[in-house]
C-alpha positions as CSV (number, residue, x, y, z in Angstrom):
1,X,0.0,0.0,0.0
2,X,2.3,3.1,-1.3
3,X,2.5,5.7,1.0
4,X,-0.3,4.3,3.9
5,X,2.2,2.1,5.9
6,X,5.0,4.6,6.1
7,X,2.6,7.6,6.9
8,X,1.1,5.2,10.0
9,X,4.1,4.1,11.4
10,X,5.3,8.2,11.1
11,X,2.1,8.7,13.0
12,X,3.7,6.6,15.9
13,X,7.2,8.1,15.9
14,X,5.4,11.4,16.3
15,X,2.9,10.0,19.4
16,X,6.6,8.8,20.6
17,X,8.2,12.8,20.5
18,X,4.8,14.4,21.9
19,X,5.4,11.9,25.0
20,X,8.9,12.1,25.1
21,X,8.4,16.6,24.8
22,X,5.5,16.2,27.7
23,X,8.2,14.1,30.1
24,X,11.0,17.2,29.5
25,X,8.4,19.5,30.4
26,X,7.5,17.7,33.6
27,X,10.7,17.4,34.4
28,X,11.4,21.4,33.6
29,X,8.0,21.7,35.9
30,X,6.7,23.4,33.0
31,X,3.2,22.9,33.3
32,X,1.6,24.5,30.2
33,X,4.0,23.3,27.8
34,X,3.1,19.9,29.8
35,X,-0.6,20.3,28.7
36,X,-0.1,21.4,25.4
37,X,2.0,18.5,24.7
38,X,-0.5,16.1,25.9
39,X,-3.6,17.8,23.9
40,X,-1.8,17.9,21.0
41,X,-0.8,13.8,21.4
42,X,-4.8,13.5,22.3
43,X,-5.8,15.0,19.0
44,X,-3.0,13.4,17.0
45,X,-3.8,9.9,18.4
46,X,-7.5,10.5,18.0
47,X,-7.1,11.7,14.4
48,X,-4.9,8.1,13.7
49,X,-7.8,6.0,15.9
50,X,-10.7,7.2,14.0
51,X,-8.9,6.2,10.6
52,X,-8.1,2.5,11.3
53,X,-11.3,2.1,13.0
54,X,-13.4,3.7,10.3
55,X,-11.3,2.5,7.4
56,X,-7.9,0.4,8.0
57,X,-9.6,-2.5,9.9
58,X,-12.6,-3.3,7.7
59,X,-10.4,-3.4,4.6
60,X,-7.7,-5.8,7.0
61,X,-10.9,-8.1,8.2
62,X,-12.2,-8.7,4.3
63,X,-8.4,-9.7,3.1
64,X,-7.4,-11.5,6.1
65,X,-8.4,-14.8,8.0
66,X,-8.9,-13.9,11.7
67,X,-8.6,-10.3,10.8
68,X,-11.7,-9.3,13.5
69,X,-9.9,-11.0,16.5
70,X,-6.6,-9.0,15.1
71,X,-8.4,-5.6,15.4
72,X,-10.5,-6.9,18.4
73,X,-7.1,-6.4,20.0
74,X,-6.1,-3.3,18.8
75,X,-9.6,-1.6,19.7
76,X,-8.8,-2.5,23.2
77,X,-5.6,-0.7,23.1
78,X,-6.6,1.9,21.8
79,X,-9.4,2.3,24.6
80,X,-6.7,1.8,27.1
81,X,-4.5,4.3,25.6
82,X,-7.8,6.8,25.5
83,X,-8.1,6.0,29.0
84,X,-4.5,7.1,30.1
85,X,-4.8,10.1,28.2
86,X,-8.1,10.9,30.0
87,X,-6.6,10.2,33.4
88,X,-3.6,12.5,32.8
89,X,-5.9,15.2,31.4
90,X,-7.6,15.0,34.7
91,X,-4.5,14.9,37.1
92,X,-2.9,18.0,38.6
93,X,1.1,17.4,37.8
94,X,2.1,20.7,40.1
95,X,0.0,18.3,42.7
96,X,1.5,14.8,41.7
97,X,4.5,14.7,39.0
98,X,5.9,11.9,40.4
99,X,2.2,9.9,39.5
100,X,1.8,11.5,36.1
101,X,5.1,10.7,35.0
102,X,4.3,6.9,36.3
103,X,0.8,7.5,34.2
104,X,2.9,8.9,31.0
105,X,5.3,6.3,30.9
106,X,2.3,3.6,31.3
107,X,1.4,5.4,28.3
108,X,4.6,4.9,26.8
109,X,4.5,1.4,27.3
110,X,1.1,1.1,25.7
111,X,1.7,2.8,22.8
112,X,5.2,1.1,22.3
113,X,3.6,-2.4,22.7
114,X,0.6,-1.3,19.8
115,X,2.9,0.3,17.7
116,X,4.5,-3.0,17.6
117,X,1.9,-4.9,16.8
118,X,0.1,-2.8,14.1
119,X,3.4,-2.3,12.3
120,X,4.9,-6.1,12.8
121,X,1.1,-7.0,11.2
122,X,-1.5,-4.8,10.4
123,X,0.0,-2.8,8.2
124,X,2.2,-5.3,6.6
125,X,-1.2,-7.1,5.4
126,X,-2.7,-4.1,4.6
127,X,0.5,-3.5,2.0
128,X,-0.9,-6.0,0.0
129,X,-4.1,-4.0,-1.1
130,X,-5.3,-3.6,-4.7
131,X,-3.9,-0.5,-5.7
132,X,-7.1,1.1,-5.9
133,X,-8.6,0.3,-2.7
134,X,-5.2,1.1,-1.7
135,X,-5.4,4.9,-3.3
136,X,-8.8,5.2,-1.6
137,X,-7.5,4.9,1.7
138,X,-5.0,7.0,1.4
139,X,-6.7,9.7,0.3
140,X,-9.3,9.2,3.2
141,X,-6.7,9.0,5.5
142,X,-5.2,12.7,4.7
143,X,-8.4,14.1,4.5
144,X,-9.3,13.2,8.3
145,X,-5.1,14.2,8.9
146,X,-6.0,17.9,6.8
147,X,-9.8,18.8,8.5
148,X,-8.8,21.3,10.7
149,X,-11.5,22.1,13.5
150,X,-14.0,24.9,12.9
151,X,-13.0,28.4,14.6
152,X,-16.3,28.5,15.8
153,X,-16.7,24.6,16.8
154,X,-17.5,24.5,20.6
155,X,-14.4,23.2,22.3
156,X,-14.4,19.2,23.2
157,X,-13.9,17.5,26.7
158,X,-13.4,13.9,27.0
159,X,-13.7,12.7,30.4
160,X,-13.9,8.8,28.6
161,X,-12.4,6.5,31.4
162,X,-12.5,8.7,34.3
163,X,-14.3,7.1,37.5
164,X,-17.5,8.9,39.1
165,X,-17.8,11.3,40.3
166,X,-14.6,12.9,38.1
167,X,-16.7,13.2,35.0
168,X,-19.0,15.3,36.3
169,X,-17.0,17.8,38.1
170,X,-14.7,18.3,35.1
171,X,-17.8,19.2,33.0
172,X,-18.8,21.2,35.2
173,X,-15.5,22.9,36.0
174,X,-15.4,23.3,32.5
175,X,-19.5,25.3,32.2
176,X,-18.0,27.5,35.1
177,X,-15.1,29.0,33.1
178,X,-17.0,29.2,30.2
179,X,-20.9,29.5,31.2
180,X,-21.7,31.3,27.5
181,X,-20.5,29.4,25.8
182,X,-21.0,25.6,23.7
183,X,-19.6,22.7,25.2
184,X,-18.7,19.2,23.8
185,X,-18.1,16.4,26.0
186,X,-17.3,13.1,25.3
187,X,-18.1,10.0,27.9
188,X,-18.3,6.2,28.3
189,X,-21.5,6.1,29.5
190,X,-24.9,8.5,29.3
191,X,-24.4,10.5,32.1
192,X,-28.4,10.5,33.3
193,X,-27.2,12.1,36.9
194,X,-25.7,15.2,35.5
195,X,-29.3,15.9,33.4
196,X,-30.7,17.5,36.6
197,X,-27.7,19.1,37.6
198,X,-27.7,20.9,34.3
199,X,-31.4,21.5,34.0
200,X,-31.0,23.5,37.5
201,X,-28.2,25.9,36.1
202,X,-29.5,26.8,33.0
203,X,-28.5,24.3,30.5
204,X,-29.8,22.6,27.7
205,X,-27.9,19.6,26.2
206,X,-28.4,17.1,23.5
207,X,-26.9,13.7,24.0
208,X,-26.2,11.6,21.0
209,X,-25.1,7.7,21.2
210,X,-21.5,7.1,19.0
211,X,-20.9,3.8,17.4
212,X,-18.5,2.5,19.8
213,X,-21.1,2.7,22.6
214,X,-19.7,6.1,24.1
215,X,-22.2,9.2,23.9
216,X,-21.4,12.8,22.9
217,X,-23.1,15.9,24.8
218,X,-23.5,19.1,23.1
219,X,-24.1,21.3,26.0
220,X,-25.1,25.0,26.4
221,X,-26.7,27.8,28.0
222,X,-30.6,27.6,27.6
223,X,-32.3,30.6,26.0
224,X,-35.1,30.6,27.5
């Protein structure tokens, strides 16, 4: 598959940097450059997830006996590695470096291991695509990589993996510094206790189910 495979595996050298440039930070006890370099692995690694799940793995599983329990695997990986993510987004490293550098280098570990494994095998088979299907994904592949978010797109919080009651105070941390304005949020599980909670401070939400069972909230003040 010209050009897929070696665009991937540059996908994981680059999640490898952004951890390896949110460590130095940490250990410079530089705190924003800390957070920026964990967003911008969160988007990057999202960006790379929703192309193999959307895309890579069906064309794998119709070329390759076993090929579902192959990306069974990886889906579980990646939900682990979403769930790190989510647990450092939520930590305070001024508070606790010494755990989120344990959490980062879990991380590390994680990603190493799937790297691994999607490069020693998934996209080795994939390689051996028809050109044209092979085209086709590659072109779908760099126009997820090129959309760039919408200036005026409300800005997203994902709280995925996060144990009660965490997920609720972060969205609500999140409606106190921003009370105006839209909010995305992004959870494991329909958050039916923070309805009432919202109802009583103004907001209005609208809660739509996602295809790998997790639910998006669009939140915002109520007009009227």
């Amino acid at each position: 598959m010209p050009g897929i495979s070696d665009s991937l595996v540059e996908h994981h050298r680059q999640f490898e940097r952004l951890i390896a440039a949110a460590r130095r930070a940490g250990e410079a006890r530089d705190w924003d450059a800390y957070r920026a370099h964990l967003e911008a692995l969160a988007a990057e690694l999202e960006r790379h997830i929703a192309f193999e799940e959307r895309d890579l793995f069906a064309a794998f599983e119709r070329t390759t006996p076993q090929g579902g329990a192959v990306t069974a695997a990886i889906r579980e990986e990646h939900a682990e590695m979403r769930t790190l993510l989510a647990r450092l987004a939520a930590a305070a490293p001024a508070v606790d470096p010494e755990g989120c550098d344990a959490e980062l280098e879990s991380l590390e570990r994680t990603l190493l291991r799937h790297a691994a494994q999607e490069e020693g095998m998934l996209y080795r088979a994939c390689a051996k695509l028809p050109v044209a299907q092979a085209a086709a994904l590659f072109e779908g592949m760099h126009r997820l990589a090129d959309a760039a978010p919408s200036e005026n797109a409300p800005p997203e919080l994902d709280v995925r993996g996060l144990e009660p009651p965490a997920p609720m105070m972060r969205i609500m941390e999140a409606l106190a510094r921003a009370p105006h304005e839209a909010l995305r949020v992004r959870i494991h599980r329909e958050p039916l206790p923070l309805y009432e909670l919202l109802a009583e401070r103004g907001f209005g939400w609208r809660t739509t189910p996602l295809p790998d069972g997790s639910y998006e909230l669009l939140i915002r003040r109520s007009t009227t």
